[in-house]
TIGUDO-46543 format. One record per residue (C-alpha): residue number from 1; x, y, z. Coordinates in steps of 0.2 Angstrom, whole numbers, plus 2048, in hexadecimal, padded with zeros to 3 digits. Layout:
N
<site NUM; <X; Y; Z>>
...
//
This chain:
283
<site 1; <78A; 83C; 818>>
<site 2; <797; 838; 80D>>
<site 3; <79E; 829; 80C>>
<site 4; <7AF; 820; 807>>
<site 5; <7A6; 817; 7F8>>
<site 6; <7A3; 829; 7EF>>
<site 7; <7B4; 82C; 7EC>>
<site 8; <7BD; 81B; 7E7>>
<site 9; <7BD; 80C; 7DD>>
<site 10; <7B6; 7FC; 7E0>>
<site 11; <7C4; 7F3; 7D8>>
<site 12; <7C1; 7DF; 7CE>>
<site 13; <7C8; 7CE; 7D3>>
<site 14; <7CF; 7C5; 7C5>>
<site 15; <7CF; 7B2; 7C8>>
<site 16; <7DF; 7AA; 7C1>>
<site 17; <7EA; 79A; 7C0>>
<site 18; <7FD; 79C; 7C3>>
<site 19; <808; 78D; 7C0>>
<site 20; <7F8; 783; 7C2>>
<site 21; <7F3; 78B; 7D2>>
<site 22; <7E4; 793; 7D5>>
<site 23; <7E6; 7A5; 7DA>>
<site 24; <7DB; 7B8; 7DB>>
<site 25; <7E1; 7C5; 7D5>>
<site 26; <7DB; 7D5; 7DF>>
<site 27; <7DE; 7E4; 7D3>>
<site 28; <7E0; 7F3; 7DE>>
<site 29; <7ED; 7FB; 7D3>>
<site 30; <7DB; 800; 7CB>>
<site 31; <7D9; 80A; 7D6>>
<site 32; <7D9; 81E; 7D2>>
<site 33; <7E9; 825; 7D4>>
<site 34; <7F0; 814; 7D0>>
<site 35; <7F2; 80C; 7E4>>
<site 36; <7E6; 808; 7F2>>
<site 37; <7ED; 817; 7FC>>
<site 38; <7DE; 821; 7F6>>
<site 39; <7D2; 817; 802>>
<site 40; <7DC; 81D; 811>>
<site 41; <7DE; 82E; 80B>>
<site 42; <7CC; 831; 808>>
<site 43; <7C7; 82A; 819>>
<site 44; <7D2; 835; 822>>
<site 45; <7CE; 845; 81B>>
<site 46; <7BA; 83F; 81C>>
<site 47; <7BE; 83D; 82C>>
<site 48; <7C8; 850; 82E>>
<site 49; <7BA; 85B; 825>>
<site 50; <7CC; 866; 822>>
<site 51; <7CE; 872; 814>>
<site 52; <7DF; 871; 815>>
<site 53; <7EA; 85F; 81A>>
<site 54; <7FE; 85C; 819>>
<site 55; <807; 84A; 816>>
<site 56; <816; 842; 812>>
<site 57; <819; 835; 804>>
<site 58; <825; 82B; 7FD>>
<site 59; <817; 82B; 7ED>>
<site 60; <808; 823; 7EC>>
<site 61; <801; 82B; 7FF>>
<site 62; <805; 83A; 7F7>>
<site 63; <7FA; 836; 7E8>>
<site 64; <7ED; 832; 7F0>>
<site 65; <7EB; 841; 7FE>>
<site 66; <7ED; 84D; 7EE>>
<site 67; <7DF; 843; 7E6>>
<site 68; <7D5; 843; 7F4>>
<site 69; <7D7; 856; 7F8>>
<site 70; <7D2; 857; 7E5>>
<site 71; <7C2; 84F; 7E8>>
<site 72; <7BD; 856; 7FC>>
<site 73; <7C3; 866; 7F7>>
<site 74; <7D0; 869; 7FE>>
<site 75; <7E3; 86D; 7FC>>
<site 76; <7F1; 861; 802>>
<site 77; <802; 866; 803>>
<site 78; <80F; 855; 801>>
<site 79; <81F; 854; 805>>
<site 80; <82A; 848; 7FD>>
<site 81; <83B; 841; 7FF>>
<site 82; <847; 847; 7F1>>
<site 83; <849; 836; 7EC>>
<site 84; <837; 834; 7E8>>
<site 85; <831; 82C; 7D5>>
<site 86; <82F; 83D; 7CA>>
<site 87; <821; 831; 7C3>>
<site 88; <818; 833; 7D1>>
<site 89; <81E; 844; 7D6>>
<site 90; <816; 84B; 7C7>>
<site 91; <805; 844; 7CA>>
<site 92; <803; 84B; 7DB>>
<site 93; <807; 85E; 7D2>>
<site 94; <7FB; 858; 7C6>>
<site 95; <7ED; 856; 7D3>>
<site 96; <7F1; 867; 7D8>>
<site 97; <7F9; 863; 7EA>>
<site 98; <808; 86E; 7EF>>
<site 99; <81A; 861; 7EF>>
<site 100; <828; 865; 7F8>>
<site 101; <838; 85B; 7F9>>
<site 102; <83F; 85A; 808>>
<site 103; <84B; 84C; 80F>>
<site 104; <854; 83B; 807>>
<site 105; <846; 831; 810>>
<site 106; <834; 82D; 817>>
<site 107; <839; 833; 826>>
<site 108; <841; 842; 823>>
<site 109; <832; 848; 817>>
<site 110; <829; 844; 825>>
<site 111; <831; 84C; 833>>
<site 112; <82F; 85C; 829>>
<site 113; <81B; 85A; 823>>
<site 114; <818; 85A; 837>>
<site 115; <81F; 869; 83B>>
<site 116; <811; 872; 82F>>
<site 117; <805; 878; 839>>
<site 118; <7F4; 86C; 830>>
<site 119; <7EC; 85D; 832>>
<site 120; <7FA; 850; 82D>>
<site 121; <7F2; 842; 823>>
<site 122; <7FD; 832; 828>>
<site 123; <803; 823; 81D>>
<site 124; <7FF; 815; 827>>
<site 125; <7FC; 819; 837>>
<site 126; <7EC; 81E; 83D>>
<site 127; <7DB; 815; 83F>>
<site 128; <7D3; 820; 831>>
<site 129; <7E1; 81B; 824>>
<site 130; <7E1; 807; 829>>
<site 131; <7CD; 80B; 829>>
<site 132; <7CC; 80F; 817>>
<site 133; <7D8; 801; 811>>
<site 134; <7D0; 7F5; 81A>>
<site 135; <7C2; 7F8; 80C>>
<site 136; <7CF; 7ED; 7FE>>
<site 137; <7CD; 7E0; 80A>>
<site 138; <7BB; 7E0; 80C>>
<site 139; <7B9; 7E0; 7F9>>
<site 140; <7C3; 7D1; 7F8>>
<site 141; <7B9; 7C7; 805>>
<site 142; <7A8; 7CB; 7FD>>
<site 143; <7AE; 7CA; 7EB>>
<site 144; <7B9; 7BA; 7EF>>
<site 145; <7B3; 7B1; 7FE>>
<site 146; <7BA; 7A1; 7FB>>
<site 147; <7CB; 7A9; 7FD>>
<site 148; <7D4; 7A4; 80C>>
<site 149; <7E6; 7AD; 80B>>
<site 150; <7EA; 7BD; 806>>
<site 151; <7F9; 7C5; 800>>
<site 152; <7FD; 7D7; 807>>
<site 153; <80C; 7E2; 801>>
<site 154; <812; 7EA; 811>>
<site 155; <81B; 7FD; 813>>
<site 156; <816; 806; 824>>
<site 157; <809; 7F9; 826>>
<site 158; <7F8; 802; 822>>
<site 159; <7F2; 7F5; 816>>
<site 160; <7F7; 7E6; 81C>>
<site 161; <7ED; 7ED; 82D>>
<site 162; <7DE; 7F0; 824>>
<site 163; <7E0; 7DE; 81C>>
<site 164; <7E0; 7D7; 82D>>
<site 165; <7D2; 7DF; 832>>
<site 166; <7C7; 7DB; 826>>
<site 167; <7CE; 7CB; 820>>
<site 168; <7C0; 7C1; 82A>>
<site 169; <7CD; 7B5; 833>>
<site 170; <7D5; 7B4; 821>>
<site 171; <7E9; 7AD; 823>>
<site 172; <7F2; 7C0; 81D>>
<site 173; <803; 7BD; 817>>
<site 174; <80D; 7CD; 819>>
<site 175; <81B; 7CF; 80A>>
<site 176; <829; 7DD; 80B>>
<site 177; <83B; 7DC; 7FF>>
<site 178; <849; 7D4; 809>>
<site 179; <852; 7E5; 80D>>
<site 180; <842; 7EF; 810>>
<site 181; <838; 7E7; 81E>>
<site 182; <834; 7F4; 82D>>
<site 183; <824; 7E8; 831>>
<site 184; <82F; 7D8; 831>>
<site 185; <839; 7E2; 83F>>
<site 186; <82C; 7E7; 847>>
<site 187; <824; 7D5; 849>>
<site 188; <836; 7CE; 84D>>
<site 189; <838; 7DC; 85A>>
<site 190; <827; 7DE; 861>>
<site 191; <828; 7F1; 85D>>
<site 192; <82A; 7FC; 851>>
<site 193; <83E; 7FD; 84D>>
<site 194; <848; 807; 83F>>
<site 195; <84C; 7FE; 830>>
<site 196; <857; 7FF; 81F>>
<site 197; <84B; 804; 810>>
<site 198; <854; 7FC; 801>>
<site 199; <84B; 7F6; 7F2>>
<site 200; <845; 7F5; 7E1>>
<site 201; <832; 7FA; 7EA>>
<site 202; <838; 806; 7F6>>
<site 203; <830; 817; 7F1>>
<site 204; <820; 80B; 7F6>>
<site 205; <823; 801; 805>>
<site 206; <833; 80A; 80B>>
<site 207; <82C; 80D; 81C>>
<site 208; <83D; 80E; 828>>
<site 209; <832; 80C; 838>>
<site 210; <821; 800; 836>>
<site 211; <80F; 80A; 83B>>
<site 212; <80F; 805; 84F>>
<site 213; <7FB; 802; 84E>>
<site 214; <7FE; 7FA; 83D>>
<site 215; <809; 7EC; 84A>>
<site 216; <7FD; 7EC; 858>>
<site 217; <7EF; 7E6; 84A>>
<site 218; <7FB; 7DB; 841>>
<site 219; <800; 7D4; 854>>
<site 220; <7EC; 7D1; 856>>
<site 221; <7EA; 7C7; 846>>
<site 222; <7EF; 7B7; 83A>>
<site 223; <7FB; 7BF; 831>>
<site 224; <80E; 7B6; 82C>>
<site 225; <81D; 7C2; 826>>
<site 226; <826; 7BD; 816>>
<site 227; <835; 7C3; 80D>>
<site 228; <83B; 7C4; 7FA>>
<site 229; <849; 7CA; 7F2>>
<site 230; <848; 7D8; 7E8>>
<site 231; <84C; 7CE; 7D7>>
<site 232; <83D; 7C3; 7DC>>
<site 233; <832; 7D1; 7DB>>
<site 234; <837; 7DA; 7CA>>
<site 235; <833; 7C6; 7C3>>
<site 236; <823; 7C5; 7CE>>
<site 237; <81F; 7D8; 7C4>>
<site 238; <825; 7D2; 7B4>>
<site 239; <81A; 7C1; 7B3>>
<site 240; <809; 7CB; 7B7>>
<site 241; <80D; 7D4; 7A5>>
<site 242; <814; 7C6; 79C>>
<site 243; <805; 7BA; 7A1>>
<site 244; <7F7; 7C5; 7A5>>
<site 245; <7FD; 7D9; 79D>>
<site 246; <7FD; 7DE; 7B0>>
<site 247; <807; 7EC; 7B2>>
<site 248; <809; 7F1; 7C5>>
<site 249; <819; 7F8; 7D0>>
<site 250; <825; 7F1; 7D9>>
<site 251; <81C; 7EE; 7EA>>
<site 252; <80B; 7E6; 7E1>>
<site 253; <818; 7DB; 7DA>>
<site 254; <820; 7D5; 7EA>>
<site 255; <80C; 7CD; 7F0>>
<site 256; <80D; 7C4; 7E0>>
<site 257; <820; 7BF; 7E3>>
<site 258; <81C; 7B8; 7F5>>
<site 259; <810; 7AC; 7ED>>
<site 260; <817; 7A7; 7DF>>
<site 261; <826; 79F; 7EC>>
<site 262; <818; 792; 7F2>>
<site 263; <81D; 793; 802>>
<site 264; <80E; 795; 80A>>
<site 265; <800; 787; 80B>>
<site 266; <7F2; 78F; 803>>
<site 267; <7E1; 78A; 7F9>>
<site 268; <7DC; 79A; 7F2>>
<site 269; <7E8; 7A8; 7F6>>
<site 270; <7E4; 7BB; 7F0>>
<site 271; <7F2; 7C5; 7E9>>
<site 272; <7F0; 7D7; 7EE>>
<site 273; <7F7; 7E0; 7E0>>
<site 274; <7F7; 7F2; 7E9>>
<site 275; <7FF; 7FE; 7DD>>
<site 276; <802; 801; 7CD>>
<site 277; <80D; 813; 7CE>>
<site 278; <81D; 810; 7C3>>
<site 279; <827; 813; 7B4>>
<site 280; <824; 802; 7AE>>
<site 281; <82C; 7F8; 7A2>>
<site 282; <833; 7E6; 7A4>>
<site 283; <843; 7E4; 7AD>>
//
């Protein structure tokens, strides 16, 4: 039987000290295909046994379904939304998926991958996907046991589910830029609402409606919600390279961003740094 552990990374920790504080570095962006989407990907299409899958990305989903077609065999077909990073564009071509632009959203490349008549591979929401990013989570709790927070970069909501699943009772502290925060919404509302996407990481966590099983787990769970600005998060990026050459995108640096505030009470926290899918340089 094949299993999950075949086909991706088991990414390091990295213990650190930031402005005197303790802190664990989880290095998901790693990961092949540069984000921890690729556990979720590969799960669901284990999970399918299909020769031929459809999605929708706004980048790094759709890296990791044509990676994981690569490696099951298969062929994916990604829809994208015109405004989607022709840095990560060009590297699902280069796994051999087919990409199509449709739409100036999320949603609208979404809208359009369903109407394809194959199995549609979702972002976020659905219980293989939140499966198979559940495994980051795992890896932190045996690697790092001592941990007792854990900072999550949240889009649709997949990962920060997974987290909360396998976090062990761990407090999960769920991070998303000010103008970009469908999970936020959804907590505030109790339901999944439509929200603006505006920010500096939203080709990654630009989700205009959070997962609604992603907020019935998160609903179930210790988990906080917290907000940063968008300038917040290009410093957070910009202070992993300067003090420890990390380079990651935008969204990995909003976790870091949400700790370096101090606003939560924590002994050891656990940065989550989930991506790494950019044209990068130093703002």
């Amino acid at each position: 039987m094949r299993t999950l552990s075949q086909y991706v990374r088991r990414t390091p920790i990295m213990r650190v000290a930031v402005d005197g504080r303790p802190l664990v570095l989880k290095l998901e962006h790693l990961q092949l295909t540069g984000s921890f989407k690729l556990r979720g990907a590969v799960n669901t299409l284990l999970s399918l046994n299909a020769s031929e899958v459809v999605t929708a990305s706004g980048g790094n989903h759709g890296i990791a379904v044509a990676q994981a077609a690569q490696l099951l065999g298969a062929h994916a077909t990604v829809f994208v939304p015109v405004t989607a990073p022709e840095t990560k564009t060009r590297r699902i071509e280069a796994l051999g998926a087919k990409l199509i632009r449709h739409g100036t959203t999320y949603a609208e490349a979404a809208a359009a991958a369903r109407e394809v008549d194959l199995p549609y591979i979702e972002a976020y929401n659905a219980q293989p996907v939140i499966e198979g990013q559940s495994t980051v989570t795992q890896e932190i709790v045996e690697d790092a046991p001592d941990v007792d927070t854990i900072f999550v970069a949240v889009g649709g909501g997949g990962l920060v589910a997974g987290a909360a699943l396998a976090s062990g009772g761990r407090h999960i502290v769920a991070v998303e830029p000010e103008n970009c925060c469908a999970m936020h919404n959804a907590l505030e509302a109790g339901e999944p609402v439509d929200s603006v996407v505006d920010s500096v990481a939203a080709d990654a966590l630009g989700a205009t409606r959070a997962g609604s099983l992603s907020l019935e787990i998160l609903q179930q769970h210790r988990v906080s919600s917290l907000l940063v600005p968008d300038a917040e998060i290009l410093a957070a990026r910009d202070r992993l390279w300067e003090e420890f050459r990390i380079a990651v995108e935008p969204a990995a640096g909003a976790a870091f961003a949400a700790f370096l505030r101090g606003d939560v009470t924590t002994e050891l926290p656990c940065v989550l740094l989930c991506g790494a899918n950019s044209e990068w340089r130093p703002s």
